[in-house]
Residue, then its C-alpha position, 0 to 999 in steps of 0.5 A: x799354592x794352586x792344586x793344577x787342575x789334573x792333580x786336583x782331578x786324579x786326587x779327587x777321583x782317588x777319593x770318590x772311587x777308591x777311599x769312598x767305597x766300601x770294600x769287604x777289606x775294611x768290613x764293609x767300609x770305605x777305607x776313608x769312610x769320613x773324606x767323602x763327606x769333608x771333600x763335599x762340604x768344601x773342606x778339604x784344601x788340595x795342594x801341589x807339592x813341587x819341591x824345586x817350585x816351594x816348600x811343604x812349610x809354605x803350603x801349611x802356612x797357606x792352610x793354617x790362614x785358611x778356613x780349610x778343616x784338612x789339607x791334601x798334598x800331592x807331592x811331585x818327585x823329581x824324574x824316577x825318583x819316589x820314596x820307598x815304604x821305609x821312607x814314608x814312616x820317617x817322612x810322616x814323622x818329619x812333617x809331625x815335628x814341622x807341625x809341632x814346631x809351627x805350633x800346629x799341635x793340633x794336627x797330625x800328618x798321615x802320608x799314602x805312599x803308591x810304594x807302601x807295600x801293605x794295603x791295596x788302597x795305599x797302591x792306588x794313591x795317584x802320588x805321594x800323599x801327605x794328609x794333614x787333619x785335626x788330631x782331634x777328629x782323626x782321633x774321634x773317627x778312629x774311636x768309631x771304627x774301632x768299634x766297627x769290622x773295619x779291621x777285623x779282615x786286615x793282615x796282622x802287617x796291615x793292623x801294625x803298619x796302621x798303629x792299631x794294637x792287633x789285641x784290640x781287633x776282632x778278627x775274622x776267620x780267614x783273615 
């Protein structure tokens, strides 16, 4: 499953110059603050998804076979077709069970979808995103950050929408 060259390019610069920069919206971080660092050291997989071409299953295999630590999708749709924000939540949650199925049940799945309609960072995705990590890592960073700002200037939507306990995040005034 070969990423084509502008996909893998507008995915990259989607990360350098958007995920990678601190923004006073995550407190000073990146929105992504560990992708920049997994992109250089070469272990991240980017992938294409054609759904009349392959299937998402066929991409995970080729990453589970791989010595990749997290795999990037750009998922193509077919002519004015996208999937609304409802839909990125069930989605995300479609491609969890595949990985338990497969039995990848170390790894989670977190979809970017342009359509979300919270989060700046979440419009600006090139196409629909589908992240696949090690739950174990993902976890481990979140611990981090939530001892961090990151939140503490996020909407209470926005807290929610990620899964985060709003009690648990310091808020700034303002916010």
């Amino acid at each position: 499953m070969k990423c084509p060259y502008t996909t893998a390019k507008r995915m990259i610069a989607y990360i350098r110059n958007v995920l990678s920069v601190p923004s006073n919206d995550y407190g000073g971080l990146p929105p992504c603050p560990f992708v920049k660092a997994e992109l250089d050291s070469r272990k991240l997989m980017l992938a294409e998804l054609d759904p009349e071409q392959e299937n998402l299953l066929a991409i995970i295999q080729e990453f589970s076979k791989s010595s990749y630590e997290s795999l990037l999708v750009a998922q193509k749709m077919p002519d004015r077709e996208s999937l609304s924000a409802k839909e990125t939540g069930y989605y995300q949650k479609q491609v969890n069970r595949i990985l338990k199925k497969m039995g990848m049940k170390e790894y989670k799945c977190i979809c970017f979808n342009p359509n979300d309609r919270v989060g700046r960072v979440r419009q600006q995705a090139p196409y629909f995103l589908i992240n696949i990590a090690r739950a174990d890592v993902l976890n481990a960073a979140h611990k981090k950050i939530m001892q961090t700002d990151y939140f503490a200037y996020m909407s209470e939507e926005y807290v929610k929408f990620l899964h985060v306990d709003p009690k648990k995040v310091t808020r700034k005034v303002g916010s």
